[in-house]
C-alpha positions as CSV (number, residue, x, y, z in Angstrom):
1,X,12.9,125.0,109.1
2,X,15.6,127.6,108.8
3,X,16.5,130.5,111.1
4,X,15.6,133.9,108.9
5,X,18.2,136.3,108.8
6,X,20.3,133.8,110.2
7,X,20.3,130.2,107.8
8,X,20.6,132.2,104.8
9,X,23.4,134.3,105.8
10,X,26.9,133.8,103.9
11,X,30.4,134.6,104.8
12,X,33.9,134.0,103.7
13,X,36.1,132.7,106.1
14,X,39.2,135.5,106.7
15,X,42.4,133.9,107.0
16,X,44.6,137.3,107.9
17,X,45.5,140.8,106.8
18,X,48.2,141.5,104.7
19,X,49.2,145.2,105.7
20,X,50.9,148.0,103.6
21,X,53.0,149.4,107.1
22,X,53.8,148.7,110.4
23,X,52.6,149.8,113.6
24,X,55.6,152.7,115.2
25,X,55.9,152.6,118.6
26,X,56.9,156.1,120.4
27,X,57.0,156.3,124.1
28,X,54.5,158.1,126.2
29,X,52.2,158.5,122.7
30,X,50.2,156.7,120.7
31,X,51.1,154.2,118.3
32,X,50.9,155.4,114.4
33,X,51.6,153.4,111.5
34,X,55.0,154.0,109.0
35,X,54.5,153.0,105.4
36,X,56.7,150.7,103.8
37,X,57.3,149.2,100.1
38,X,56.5,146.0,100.5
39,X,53.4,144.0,102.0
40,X,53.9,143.1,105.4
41,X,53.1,139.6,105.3
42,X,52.5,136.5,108.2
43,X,54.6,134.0,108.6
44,X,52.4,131.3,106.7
45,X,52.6,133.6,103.2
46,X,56.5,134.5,104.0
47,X,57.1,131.1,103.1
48,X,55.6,130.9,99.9
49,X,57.0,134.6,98.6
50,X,59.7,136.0,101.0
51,X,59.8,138.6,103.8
52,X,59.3,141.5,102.0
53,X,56.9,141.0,98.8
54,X,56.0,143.5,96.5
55,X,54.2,141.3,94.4
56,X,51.4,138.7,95.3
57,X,49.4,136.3,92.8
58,X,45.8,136.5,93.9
59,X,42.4,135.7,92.4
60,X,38.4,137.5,93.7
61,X,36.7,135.1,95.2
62,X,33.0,136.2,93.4
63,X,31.8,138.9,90.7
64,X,30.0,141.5,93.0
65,X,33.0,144.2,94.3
66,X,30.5,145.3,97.4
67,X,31.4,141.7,98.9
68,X,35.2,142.1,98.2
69,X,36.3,145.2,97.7
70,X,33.8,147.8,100.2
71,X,34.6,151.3,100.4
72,X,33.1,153.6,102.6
73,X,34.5,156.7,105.3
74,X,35.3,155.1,108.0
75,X,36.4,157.0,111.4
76,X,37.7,155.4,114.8
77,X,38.5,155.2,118.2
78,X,41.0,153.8,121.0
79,X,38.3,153.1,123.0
80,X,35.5,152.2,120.6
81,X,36.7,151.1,117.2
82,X,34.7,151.6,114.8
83,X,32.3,154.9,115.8
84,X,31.2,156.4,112.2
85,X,30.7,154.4,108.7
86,X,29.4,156.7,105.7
87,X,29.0,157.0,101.9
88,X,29.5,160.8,101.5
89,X,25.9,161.6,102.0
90,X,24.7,159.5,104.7
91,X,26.1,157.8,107.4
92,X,25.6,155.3,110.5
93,X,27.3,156.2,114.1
94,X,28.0,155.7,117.5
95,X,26.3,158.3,119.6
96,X,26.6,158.9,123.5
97,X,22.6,158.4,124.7
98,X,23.4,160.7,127.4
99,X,24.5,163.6,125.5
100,X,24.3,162.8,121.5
101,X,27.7,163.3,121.0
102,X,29.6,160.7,118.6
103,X,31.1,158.4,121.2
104,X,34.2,158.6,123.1
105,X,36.2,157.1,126.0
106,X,34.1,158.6,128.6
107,X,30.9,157.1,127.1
108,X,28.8,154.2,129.2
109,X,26.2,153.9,126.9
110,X,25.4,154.2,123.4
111,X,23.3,153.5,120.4
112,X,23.7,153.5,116.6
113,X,21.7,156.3,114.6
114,X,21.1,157.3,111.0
115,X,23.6,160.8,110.4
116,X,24.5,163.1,107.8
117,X,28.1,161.9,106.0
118,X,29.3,165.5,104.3
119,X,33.6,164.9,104.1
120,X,33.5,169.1,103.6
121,X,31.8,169.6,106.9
122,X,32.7,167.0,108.8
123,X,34.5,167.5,111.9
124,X,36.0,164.3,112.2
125,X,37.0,163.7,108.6
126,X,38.7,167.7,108.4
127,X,40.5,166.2,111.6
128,X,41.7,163.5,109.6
129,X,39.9,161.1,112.6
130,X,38.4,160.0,109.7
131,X,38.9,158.5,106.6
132,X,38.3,157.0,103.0
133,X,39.1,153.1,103.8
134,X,38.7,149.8,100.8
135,X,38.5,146.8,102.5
136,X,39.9,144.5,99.9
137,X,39.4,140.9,100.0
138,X,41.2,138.2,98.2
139,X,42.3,134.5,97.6
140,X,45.9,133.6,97.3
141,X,46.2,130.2,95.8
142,X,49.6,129.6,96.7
143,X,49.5,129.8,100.2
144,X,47.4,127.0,102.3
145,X,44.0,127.3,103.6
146,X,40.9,127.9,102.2
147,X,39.4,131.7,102.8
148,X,40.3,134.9,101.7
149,X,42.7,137.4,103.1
150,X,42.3,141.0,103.8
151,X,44.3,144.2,102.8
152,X,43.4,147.9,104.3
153,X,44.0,150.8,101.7
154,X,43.3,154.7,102.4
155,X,45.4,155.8,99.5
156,X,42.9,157.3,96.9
157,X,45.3,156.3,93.9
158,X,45.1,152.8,95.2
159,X,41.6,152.5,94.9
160,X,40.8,154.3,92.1
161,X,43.4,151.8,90.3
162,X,41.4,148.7,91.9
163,X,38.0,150.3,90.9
164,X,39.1,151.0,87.7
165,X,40.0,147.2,87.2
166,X,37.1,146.0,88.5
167,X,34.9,148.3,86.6
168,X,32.2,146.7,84.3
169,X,33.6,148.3,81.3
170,X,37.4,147.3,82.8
171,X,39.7,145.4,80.8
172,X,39.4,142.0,82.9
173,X,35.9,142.0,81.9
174,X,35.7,143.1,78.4
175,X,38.5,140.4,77.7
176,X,37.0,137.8,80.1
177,X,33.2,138.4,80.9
178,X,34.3,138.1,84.6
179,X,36.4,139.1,87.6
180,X,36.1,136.0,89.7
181,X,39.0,133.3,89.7
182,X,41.2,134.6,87.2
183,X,44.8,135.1,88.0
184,X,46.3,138.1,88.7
185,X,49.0,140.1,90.9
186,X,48.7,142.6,93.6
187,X,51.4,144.7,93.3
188,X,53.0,147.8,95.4
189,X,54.9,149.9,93.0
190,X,56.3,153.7,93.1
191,X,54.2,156.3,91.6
192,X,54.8,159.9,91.4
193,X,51.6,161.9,93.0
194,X,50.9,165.6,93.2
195,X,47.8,165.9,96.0
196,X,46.2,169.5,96.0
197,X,48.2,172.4,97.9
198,X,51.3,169.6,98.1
199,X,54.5,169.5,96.2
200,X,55.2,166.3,94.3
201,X,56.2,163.5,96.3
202,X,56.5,159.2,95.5
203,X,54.2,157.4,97.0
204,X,53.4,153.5,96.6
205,X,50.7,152.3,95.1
206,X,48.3,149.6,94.5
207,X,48.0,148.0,91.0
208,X,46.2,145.0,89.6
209,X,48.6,143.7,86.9
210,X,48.9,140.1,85.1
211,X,51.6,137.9,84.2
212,X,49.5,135.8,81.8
213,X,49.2,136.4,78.1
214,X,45.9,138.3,76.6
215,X,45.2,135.4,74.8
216,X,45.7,132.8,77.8
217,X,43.3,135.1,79.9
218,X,40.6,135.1,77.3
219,X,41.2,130.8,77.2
220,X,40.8,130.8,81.5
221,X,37.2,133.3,80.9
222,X,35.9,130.4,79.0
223,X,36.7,128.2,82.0
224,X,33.9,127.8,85.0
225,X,35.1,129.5,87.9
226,X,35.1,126.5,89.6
227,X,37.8,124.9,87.4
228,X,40.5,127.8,87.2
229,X,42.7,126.6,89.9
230,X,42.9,123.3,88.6
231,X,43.7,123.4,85.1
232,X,43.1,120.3,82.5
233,X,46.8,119.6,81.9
234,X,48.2,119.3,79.0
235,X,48.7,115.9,77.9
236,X,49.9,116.1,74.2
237,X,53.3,117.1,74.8
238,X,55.6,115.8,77.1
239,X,58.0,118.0,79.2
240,X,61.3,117.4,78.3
241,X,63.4,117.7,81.5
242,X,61.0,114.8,82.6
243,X,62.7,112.3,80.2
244,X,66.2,110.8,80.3
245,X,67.8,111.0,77.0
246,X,68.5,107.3,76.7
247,X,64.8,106.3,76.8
248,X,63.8,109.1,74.7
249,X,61.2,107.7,71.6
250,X,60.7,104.8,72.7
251,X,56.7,103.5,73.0
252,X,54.9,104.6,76.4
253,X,54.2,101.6,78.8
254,X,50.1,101.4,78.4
255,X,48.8,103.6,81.5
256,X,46.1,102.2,83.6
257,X,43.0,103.9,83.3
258,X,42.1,105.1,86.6
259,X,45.7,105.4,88.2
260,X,47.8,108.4,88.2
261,X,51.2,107.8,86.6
262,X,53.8,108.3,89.5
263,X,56.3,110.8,90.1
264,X,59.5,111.0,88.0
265,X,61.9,109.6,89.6
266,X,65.9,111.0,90.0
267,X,67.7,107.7,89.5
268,X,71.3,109.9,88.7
269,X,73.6,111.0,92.0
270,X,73.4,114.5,92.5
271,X,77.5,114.4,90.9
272,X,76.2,113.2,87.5
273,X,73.6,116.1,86.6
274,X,74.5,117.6,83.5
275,X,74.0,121.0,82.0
276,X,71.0,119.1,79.9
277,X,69.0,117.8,83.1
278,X,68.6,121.6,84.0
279,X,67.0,123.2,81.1
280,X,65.1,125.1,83.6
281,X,64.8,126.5,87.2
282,X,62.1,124.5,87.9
283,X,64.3,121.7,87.2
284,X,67.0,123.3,89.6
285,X,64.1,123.4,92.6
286,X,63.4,119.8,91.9
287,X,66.7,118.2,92.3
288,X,67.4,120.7,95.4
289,X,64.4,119.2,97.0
290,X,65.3,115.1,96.1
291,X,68.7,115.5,97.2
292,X,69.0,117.7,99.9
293,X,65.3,118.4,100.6
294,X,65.7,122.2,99.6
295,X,62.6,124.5,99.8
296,X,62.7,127.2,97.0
297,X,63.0,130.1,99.4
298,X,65.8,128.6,101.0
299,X,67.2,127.8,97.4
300,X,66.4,131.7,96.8
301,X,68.5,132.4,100.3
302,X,71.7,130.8,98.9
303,X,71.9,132.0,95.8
304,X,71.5,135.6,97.3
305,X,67.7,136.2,96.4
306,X,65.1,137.0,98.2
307,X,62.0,135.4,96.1
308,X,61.5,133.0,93.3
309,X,60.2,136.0,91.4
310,X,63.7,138.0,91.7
311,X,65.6,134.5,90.9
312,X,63.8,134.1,87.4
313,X,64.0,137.3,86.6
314,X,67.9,137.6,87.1
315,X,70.3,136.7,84.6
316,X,71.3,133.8,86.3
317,X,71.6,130.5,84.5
318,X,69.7,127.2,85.8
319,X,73.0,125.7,85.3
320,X,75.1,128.3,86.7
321,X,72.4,127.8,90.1
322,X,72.8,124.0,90.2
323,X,76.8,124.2,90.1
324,X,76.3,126.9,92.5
325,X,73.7,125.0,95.2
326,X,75.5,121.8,94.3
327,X,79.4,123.1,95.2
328,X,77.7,124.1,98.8
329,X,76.2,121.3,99.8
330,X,78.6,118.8,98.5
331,X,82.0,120.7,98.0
332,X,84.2,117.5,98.4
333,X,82.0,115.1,96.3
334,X,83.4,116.6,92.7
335,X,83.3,114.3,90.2
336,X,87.2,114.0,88.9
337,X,88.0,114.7,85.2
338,X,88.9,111.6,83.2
339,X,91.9,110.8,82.1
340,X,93.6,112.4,78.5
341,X,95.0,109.9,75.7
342,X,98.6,109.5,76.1
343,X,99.8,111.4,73.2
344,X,101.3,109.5,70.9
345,X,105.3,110.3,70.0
346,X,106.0,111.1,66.6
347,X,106.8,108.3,64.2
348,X,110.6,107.6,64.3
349,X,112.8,109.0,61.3
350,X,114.3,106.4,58.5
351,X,117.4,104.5,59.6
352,X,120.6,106.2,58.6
353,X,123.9,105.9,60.6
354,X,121.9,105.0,63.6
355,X,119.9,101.8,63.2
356,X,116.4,103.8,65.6
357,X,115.9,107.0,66.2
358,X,115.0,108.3,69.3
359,X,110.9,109.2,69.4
360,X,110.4,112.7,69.8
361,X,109.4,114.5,73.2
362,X,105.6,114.8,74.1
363,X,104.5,118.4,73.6
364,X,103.2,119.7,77.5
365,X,100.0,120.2,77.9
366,X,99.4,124.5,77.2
367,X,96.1,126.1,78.2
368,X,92.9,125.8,76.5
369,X,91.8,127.6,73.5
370,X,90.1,130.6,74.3
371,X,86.6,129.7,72.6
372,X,86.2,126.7,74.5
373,X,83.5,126.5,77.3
374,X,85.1,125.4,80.5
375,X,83.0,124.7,83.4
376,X,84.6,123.4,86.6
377,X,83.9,119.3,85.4
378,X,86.7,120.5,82.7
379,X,89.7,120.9,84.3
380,X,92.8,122.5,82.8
381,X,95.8,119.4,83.3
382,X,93.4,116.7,84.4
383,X,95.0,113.3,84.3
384,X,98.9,115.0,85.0
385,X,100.8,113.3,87.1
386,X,100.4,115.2,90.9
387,X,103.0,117.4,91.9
388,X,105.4,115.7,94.9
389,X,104.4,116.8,97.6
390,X,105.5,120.4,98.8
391,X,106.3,121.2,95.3
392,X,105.0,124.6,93.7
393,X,104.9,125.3,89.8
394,X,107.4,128.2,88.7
395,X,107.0,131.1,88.5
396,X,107.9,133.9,86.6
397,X,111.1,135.7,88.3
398,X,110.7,138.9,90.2
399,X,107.3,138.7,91.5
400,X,106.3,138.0,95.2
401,X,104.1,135.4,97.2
402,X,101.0,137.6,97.0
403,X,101.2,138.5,92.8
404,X,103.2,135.4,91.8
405,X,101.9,132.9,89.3
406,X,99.8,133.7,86.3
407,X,96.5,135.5,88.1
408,X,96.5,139.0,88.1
409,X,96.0,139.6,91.7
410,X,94.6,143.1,92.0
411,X,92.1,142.7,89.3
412,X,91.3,139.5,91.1
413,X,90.5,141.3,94.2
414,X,87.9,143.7,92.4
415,X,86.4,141.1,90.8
416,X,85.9,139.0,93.9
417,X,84.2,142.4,95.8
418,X,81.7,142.5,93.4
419,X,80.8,139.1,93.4
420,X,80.6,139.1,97.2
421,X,78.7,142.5,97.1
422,X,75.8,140.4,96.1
423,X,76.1,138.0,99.2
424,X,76.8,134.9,97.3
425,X,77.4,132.3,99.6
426,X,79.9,130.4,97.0
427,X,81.9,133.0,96.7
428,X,82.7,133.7,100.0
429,X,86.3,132.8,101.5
430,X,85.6,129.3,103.0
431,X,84.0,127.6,100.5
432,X,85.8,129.4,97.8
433,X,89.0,127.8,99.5
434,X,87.2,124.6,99.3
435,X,86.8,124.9,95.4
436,X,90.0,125.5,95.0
437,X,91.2,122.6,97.0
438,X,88.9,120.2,95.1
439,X,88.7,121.4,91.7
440,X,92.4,122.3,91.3
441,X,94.4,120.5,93.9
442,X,95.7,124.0,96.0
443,X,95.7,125.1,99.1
444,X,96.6,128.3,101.0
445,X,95.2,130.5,104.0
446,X,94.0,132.8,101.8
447,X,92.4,132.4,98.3
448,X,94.8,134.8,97.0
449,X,97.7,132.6,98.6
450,X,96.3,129.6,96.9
451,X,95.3,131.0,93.6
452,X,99.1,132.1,93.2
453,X,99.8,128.1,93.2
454,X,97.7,127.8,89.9
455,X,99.6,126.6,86.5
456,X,98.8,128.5,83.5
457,X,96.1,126.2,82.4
458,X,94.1,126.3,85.6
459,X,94.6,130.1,85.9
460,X,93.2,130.8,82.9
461,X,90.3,128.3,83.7
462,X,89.7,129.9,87.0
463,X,89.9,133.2,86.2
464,X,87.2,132.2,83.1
465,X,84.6,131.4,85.6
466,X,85.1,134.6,87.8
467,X,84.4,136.4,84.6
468,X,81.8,134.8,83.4
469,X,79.7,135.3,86.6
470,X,80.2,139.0,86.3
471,X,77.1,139.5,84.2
472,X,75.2,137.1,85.7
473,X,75.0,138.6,88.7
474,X,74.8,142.5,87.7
């Protein structure tokens, strides 16, 4: 037979609290807590969205808000915790059975009684001992484990935004029919307030926003609950990036019913990916992880970003990344350029005096035309015969070591400080030395010594790419 009041009782197992501060230690007082702008997150969800979120994809775990979203004025104590729990008109507390005072440190024994809960005359809440507190409960499907997590809010505008979501005549449920399981994102974000008797000031605030389109969110309503977080795929069209080129159109193998088709598998060398096996940064996570077992928020690291979120939203390329990752981990294993034609020397002129004429001289190679897309696989003079060894190309008279060649130095120098402004680990001195030794066959101590060994063709390539990172990484 079941237990009453006991068989029939449900909870959600709590996996952790996310917090909106952290706790300020001060000697010889108590601690208080400093607001920041971005969750404070354990280790487990750091992995999944960074150090310092502001955003966090969640989903309510039911329909009724009183099971994950309770509000009530909640005052406490070093000593006891929780003392005093009301709803503005009546209230439950802690009271000292010797005297019937709420309880304190110096109380041995206590019981709970029924109290009036008036914020207006409240000593404890005009003493700001206590306060308005949501207890808001939530499932992030990203992160392992199955339970909810918890996040404390006393900031009025917070809940009022979360109540006003939540609301049966809120737009989640007019559009949906429901609260529970669909996706959506937490987010901390600035917001100018103006509390009574206080000048303006920015505080930051909680808001329920959604990444999803209107008409994808009405689709997921019509989905049980119980299916949201595992989507029917959609097997009509096949992704692109999943399919070589070479076997592209040709008839599908016949699938075995009751097998899952396997993984794709990355049958190129990391040195063969081209601009096309990239279409997107998903693909860029995927050959990160096959070939050198890359986790996106390391990914995020070496590119200079701190989350996935603020790598898609840049205006960095998925080709520009893969070069990027790919020139770190491998910066010797650069495919070289093939070799040019032999041009061919001009046709010899009719037989006069002399019985042959001597063919004319093959034109040297000049730099690219400006419109052409050069990428470091494209290298200016590939297929020359090498230099001899210790030899330098000319260079224009009068200049010296540092400003000789054909690469302006001292714009080069700004342009470099802004591209290391943004932490860039390829662009930093060692492995930019590195490029240059293995794209473009030049050494120096410095990259400024070795640029200044560049011919014209190769310093206008180089210079190309500086540029073109610019306004990638603005």
């Amino acid at each position: 037979m079941p237990i009453k009041d006991v068989s029939d009782v449900r909870r959600m197992p709590r996996l952790g609290k996310i917090r909106l501060g952290v706790k300020v230690e001060v000697e010889g007082k108590n601690p208080y807590p400093r607001a920041t702008d971005h969750f404070v997150v354990p280790d487990e969800i750091k992995r999944i969205v960074g150090d310092e979120p502001k955003k966090l994809s969640i989903m309510f775990p039911t329909e009724n808000p009183e099971e994950f979203a309770q509000q009530w004025y909640r005052c406490y104590s070093f000593s006891q915790g929780l003392i005093c729990k009301g709803d503005g008109a009546t209230a439950v507390r802690k009271v000292d059975v010797a005297n019937g005072d709420i309880a304190s440190h110096t109380t041995e024994e206590w019981a709970r009684k029924e109290w009036g809960c008036d914020p207006e005359m409240c000593e404890q809440y005009l003493g700001k001992q206590c306060r308005r507190v949501m207890n808001l409960l939530f499932l992030i499907p990203e992160v392992p484990g199955l339970g909810v997590w918890q996040l404390d809010t006393t900031s009025f505008y917070s809940i009022v935004n979360i109540n006003s979501c939540l609301a049966s005549d809120g737009l989640i449920r007019r559009l949906c029919g429901r609260v529970s399981f669909i996706p959506l994102v937490l987010s901390l974000e600035p917001q100018i307030v103006e509390p009574e008797g206080i000048k303006k000031k920015t505080v930051n605030i909680l808001q329920i926003r959604s990444e999803v389109k209107l008409a994808e969110i009405q689709k997921l309503g019509r989905v049980p609950p119980e299916k949201v977080l595992l989507p029917p795929p959609d097997e009509d069209e096949i992704p692109t990036d999943l399919i070589p080129e070479e076997i592209a159109g040709r008839d599908e193998p016949p699938v075995v019913k009751g097998k899952t088709p396997a993984e794709p598998v990355v049958k190129k060398p990391a040195s063969d990916i081209n601009e096309d096996d990239v279409p997107t940064m998903d693909a860029v996570i995927r050959f990160c992880s096959h070939f050198w077992g890359m986790k996106p928020v390391e990914l995020c690291g070496e590119l200079g970003y701190k989350t996935m979120a603020e790598l898609k939203d840049s205006r960095i390329t998925p080709w520009v990344a893969w070069l990027t990752i790919k020139q770190l981990k491998q910066p010797s294993d650069i495919p070289s350029a093939p070799e040019p034609a032999a041009a061919a020397p001009e046709p010899a002129a009719e037989p006069a005096a002399e019985p042959v004429a001597e063919p004319a001289p093959v034109p040297e190679p000049g730099p690219p035309p400006e419109d052409e897309v050069l990428w470091p696989e494209d290298l200016p003079g590939a297929g020359e015969s090498p230099a001899a060894p210790g030899a330098e190309p000319s260079r224009p008279p009068g200049k010296s070591e540092e400003t000789a060649g054909f690469i302006d130095i001292p714009l080069l120098k700004a342009q470099l400080k802004k591209l290391r402004a943004k932490n860039l680990k390829a662009w930093e001195e060692v492995n930019l030395l590195s490029y240059l030794k293995s794209f473009y066959k030049v050494e120096g101590k410095t990259v400024l010594e070795a640029v200044a060994k560049l011919d014209q063709g190769a310093a206008t390539h180089f210079m190309k790419r500086v540029q073109d990172s610019l306004p990638i990484i603005k």
